[in-house]
Residue, then its C-alpha position, 0 to 999 in steps of 0.5 A: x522530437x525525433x532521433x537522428x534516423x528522422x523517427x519520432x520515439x515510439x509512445x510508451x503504452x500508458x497504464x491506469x494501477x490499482x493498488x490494493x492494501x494490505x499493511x507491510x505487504x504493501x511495500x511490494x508496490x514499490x517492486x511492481x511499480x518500478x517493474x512497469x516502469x522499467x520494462x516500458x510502460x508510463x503509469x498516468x493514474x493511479x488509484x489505492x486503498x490503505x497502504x495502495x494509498x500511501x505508496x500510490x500518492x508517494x508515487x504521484x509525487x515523484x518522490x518514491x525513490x526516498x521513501x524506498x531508502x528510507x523504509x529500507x533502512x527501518x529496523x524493529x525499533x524504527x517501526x516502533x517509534x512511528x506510534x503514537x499510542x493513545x486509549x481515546x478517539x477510536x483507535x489504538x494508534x493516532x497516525x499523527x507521527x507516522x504522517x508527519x514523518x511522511x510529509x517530511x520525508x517527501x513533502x505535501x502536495x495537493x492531489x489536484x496539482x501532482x503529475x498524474x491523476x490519484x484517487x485515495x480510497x476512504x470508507x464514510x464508517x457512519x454513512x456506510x458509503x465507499x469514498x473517493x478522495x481526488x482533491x485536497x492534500x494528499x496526505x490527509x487523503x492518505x491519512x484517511x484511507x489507512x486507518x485501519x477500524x480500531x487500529x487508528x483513529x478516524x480522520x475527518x474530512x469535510x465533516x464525514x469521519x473516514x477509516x479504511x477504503x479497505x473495508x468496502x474496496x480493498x483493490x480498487x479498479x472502479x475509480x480507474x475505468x474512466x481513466x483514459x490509458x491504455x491497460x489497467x493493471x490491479x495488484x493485490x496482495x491477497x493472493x493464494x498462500x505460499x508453502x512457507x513465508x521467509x524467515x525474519x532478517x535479524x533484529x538490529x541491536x538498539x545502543x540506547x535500550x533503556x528502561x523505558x523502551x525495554x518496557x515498551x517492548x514488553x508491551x507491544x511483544x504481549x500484542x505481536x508474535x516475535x518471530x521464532x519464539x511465537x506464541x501459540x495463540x496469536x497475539x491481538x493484533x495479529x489476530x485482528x490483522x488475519x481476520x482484515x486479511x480474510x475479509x479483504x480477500x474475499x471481498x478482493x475476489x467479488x469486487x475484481x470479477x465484477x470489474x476485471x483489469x486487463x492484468x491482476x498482479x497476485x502476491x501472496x497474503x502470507x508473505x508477511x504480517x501487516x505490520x512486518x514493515x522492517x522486511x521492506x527490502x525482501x517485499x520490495x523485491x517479491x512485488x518485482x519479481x512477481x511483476x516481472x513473471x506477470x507481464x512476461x506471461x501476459x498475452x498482449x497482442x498488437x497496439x493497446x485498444x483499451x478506452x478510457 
């Protein structure tokens, strides 16, 4: 194809994206990936572990653009509702309800078959090996990848029972480096702390606050901290969450100076907690904001010469 002047379009630098996890922090992949988007660049593979996987495989669908409505409209409430709650199997949480919601909300889809080349990242919790899941359905690949040790239940998969890709590779640039782009770009939200994390938007009155969900409320409020009447002490989850965030860190920093992209994005690991997923719209727009001083600042000369 070429334009009226007789020249063939320019071809859009082509980028391989690791995505990294991080719970409610992961929504700021929505801003960084729209950034790339529009400031040139054709996104051609990616690969992500926890949350990474989960916006990384929405993405692959085409279809990011529903669930950036969708999780931007979600009150506390709303979040609530996505937990399935059970005492048995491993885990606080099944998953079950927060996949399904996915599959409905963006449809399944087998990795083999999406646009672009996925890779969700699993950890074998028996074998103690890191695992890459690049076919099959998608969901189950990302089901597997966000669960979270003693959070959700494992998922089987041809019979290896599979938690967090976190666990053994929080930013996964490995399963990239053969990939044929032009640039590999890695975003982490584990970055250096900010002076102070923004405030919480207000809660959204529920209509139907009955007994019942007033009780649920107690009890996951004796779980997690509830914004300005926090207390002292960290509530279990949260403690968990701070000490996952404090692994994933260092283990980002080991796994990314031994196999360096040609530009890591950084978002703060205090931004939010794990799972503050009511805050999309502020994160969404942390992850664009921080995209677009990173690509502004970053010293690219002449035409890409990476190899896959």
């Amino acid at each position: 194809m070429v334009d009226a002047a007789g020249n063939a379009p320019a071809r859009k630098p082509t980028v391989a994206l690791a995505l990294g996890a991080g719970g409610a922090k992961g929504l700021a992949h929505i801003g960084v990936i729209e950034e790339i988007e529009a400031q040139g660049y054709a996104i051609v593979a990616i690969a992500g572990s926890s949350m990474g996987a989960l916006i990384g495989g929405i993405h692959a669908t085409g279809r990011l653009d529903v669930y950036r409505d969708w999780v931007c409209a979600l009150a506390k409430l709303d979040v609530l509702r996505l937990v399935d709650w059970t005492f048995s199997g491993g885990g606080l949480i099944k998953g079950d309800k927060i996949i399904e919601t996915m599959r409905g909300l963006v449809g399944d889809a087998q990795i083999e078959e999406l646009p672009l080349a996925f890779t969700a990242v699993a950890t074998d919790i028996e074998r103690g090996r890191e695992v890459w899941l690049s076919r099959g359905g998608l969901f189950e690949a990302i089901r597997a990848s966000i669960a979270i040790p003693t959070v959700f239940r494992p998922h089987l998969i041809d019979g290896r029972r599979l938690v967090d890709g976190a666990l053994l590779n929080p930013v996964p640039v490995t399963p990239l480096i053969r990939e044929h782009a032009d640039y590999l770009i890695a975003v982490s939200v584990d970055g250096p702390a900010v002076a102070a994390t923004p405030p919480e938007p207000p809660v959204q009155p529920s209509i139907a606050d009955d007994g019942y969900r007033r009780r649920i409320g107690e009890f996951i409020g004796r779980m997690l901290p509830r914004g300005a009447s926090r207390p002292r002490e960290p509530g279990t989850l949260e403690l968990l969450t701070q000490a996952m965030d404090l692994m994933q860190a260092n283990l980002s920093r080991l796994r990314l100076a031994a196999y360096a992209p040609d530009l890591l994005i950084q978002l703060p690991h205090n931004m939010a907690l794990a799972y503050e997923f009511y805050r999309a719209r502020e994160l969404i727009e942390l992850g664009r904001a921080q995209a677009r001083a990173a690509l502004a600042n970053w010293p690219r000369a002449g035409t890409p010469q990476r190899e896959g």
